[in-house]
N, C-alpha and C positions, 0 to 999 in steps of 0.2 A: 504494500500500500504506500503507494507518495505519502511524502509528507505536506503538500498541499489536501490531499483527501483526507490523511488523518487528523489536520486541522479542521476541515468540512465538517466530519463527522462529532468531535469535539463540542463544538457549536452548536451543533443541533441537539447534542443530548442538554447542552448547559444551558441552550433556550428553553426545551421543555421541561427540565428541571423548574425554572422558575418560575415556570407560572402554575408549582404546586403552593397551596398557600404553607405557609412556616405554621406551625402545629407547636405547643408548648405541652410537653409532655409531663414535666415535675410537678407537683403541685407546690403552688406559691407558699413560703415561710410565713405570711401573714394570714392569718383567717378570715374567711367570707363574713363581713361585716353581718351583723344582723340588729334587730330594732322592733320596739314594742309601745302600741300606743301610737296614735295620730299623730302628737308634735312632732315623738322622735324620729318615726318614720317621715316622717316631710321632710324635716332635717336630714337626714340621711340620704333621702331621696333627689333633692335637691342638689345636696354637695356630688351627689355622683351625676347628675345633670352638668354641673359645672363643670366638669371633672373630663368627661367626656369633651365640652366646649374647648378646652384650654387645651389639650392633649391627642385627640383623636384627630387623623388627618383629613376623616368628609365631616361632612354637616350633618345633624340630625336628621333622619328623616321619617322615625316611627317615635313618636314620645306620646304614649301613653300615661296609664296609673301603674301598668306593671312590667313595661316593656320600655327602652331607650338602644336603638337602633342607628349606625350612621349611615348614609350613604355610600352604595355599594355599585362601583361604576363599572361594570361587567368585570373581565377576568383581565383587565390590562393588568403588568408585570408591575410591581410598586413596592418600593420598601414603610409605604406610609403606612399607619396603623389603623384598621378598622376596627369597630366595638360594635357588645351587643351585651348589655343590662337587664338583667328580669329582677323583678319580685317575689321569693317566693313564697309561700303560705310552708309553714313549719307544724307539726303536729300539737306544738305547747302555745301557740297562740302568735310566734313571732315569727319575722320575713326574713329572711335571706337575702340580702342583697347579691346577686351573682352577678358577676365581668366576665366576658370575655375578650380578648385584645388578639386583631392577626394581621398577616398582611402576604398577597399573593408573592409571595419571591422565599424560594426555600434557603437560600442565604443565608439572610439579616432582616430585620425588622427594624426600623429607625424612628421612635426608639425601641431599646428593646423590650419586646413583648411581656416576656417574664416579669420583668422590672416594674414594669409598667402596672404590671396588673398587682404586684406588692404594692406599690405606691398607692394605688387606687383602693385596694382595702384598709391600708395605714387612715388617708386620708377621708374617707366616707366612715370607717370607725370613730374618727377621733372627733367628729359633727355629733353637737347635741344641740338642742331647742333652747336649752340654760345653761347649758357648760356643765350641768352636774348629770351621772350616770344616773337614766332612769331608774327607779325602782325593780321594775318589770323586768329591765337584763338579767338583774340576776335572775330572777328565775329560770330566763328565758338560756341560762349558762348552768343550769344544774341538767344534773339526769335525769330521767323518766321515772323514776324510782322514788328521788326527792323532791322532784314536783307535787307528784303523787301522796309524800308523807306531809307536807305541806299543805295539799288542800287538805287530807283526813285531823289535820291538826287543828283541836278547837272546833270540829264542825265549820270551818269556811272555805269557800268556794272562792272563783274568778269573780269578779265583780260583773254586774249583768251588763255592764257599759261595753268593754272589751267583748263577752262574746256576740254581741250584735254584730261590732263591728266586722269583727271576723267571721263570722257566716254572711256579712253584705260584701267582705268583697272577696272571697270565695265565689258566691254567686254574680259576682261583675267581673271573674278572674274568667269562671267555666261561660258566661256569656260572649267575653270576649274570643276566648279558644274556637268557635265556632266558628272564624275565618281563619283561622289558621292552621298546620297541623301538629303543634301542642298537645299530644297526649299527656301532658303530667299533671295538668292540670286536673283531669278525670282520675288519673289514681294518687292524686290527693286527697282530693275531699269526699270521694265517694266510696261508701265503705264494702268493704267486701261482699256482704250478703245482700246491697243495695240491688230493687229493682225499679226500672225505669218505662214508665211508660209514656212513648211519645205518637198520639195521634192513633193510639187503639192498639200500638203493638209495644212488647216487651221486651226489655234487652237488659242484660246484666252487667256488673261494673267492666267483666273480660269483653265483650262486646261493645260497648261503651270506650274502650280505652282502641279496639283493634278500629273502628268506625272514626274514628277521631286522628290516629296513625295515619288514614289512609289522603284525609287531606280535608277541607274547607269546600271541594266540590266546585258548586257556583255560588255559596255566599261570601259574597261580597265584603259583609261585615256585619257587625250584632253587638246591641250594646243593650244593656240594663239599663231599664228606664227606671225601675223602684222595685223594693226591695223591701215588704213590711214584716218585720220578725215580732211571732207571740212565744216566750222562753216559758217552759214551765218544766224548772229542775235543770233536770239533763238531755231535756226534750224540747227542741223548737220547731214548729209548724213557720213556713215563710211562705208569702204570698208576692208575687212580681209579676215583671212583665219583661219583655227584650223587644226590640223594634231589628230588624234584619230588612238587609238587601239582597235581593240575590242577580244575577246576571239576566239581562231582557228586560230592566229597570223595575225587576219585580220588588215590592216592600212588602211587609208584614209584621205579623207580633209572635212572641211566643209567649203566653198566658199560664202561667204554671204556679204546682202548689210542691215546693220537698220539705219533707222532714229529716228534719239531724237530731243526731242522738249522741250524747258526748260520751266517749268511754276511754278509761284509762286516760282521763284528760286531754282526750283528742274529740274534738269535733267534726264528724261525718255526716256526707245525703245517707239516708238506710232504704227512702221512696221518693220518687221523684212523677211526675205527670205531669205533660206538658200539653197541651191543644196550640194547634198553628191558627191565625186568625188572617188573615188578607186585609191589607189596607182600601178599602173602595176607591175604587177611581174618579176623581170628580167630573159629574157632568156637565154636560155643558152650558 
């Protein structure tokens, strides 16, 4: 082989190399921030908003309540860094903040990616509403074990404030996933033995998660319009609505009633029912 061709050849493996994205294999030395309660979570929420602003090399382009997304300009070769933020719902009542940091060029990442995403947890942890560590972290930093001996202590529970809020946005988290294909959203909050019935027919939470994997279909998009929760104990009844687009300029509602049931200090759907209602078209 010339050594012109084995240059040729060179080049073409090193072009296509590059436009594998860079993958960050170790997990980061800093922990996935997490946050408990409105303020804190806004705070938090916020600074990784910024965070993203100041550092990522596109623009925002999905900014949600539980999703922050940049700008993804096809598969050109780049060492600039892209991101993608979720919120997640935790089983003891708090979120996750989760980063991800990449950039197509299997090289280098500028900056570096790793790094990046330490700083990004350093930073979005060290964000509070007052400066002082909520209450609720701690809890929200013991085990499952001393959660649990926690609330059996004294007979007290979560106060009813917090689990409103976390079954409303659970249910604006799973309304939202319905454009998207986000299965984790469905095997979070829906419990194992949970059945689902949508529009006359039944499906169960493995059904529910493999329908959801497969993709968003033709909606468009789906948001929670309200959300009215009646808590009694360890059992809430919630009553809503979701307004949805679908492809063909189609709109509607989805009208639904689920129950959660808290166990082992997790809050799950166990029943869910949902009826689709069609937006009328106005005439003329």
């Amino acid at each position: 082989m010339s050594a012109r061709t084995l240059v040729s050849v060179i080049a073409v493996l090193i072009a296509g190399c590059a436009t594998v994205p860079q993958i960050v294999r170790e997990a980061p030395s800093i922990p996935t921030p997490t946050c408990m309660g409105a303020a804190d979570c806004e705070a938090k929420w916020s600074a990784a908003r910024s965070y993203l602003l100041s550092h990522a090399s596109y623009k925002i382009q999905n900014d949600s309540v539980d999703r922050l997304e940049t700008y993804n300009p096809s598969n050109e070769v780049t060492v600039g860094l892209r991101a993608q933020v979720s919120k997640a719902i935790q089983p003891d009542g708090s979120y996750a903040i989760v980063a991800k940091f990449w950039c197509n060029n299997l090289i280098e990442c500028s900056p570096n990616a790793g790094k990046t995403l330490e700083d990004f947890n350093r930073t979005v942890a060290a964000a509070t509403s007052g400066g002082a560590v909520p209450p609720q972290l701690v809890v929200a930093n013991q085990s499952p074990a001393a959660i649990k001996g926690n609330e059996n202590k004294g007979g007290e529970k979560a106060p009813q404030v917090d689990a409103e809020k976390y079954i409303k946005d659970g249910e604006a988290a799973w309304a939202e996933s319905m454009s998207t294909n986000d299965a984790s959203v469905v095997k979070r909050i829906l419990a194992d033995d949970c059945v689902w019935i949508l529009e006359g027919r039944a499906t169960d939470k493995a059904g529910a998660i493999a329908a959801a994997a497969k993709g968003p279909g033709d909606f468009i998009s789906n948001h929670l319009d309200y959300a009215t929760v009646h808590l009694f104990g360890d059992t809430a009844i919630v009553q809503g609505s979701d307004t949805w687009t679908r492809r063909g300029d189609k709109t509607g509602h989805f009208i639904w009633t689920d129950t959660w049931i808290r166990r082992n200090g997790q809050w799950q759907i166990v029943a869910a029912q949902d009826t689709v209602t069609p937006i009328p078209t106005p005439g003329p």
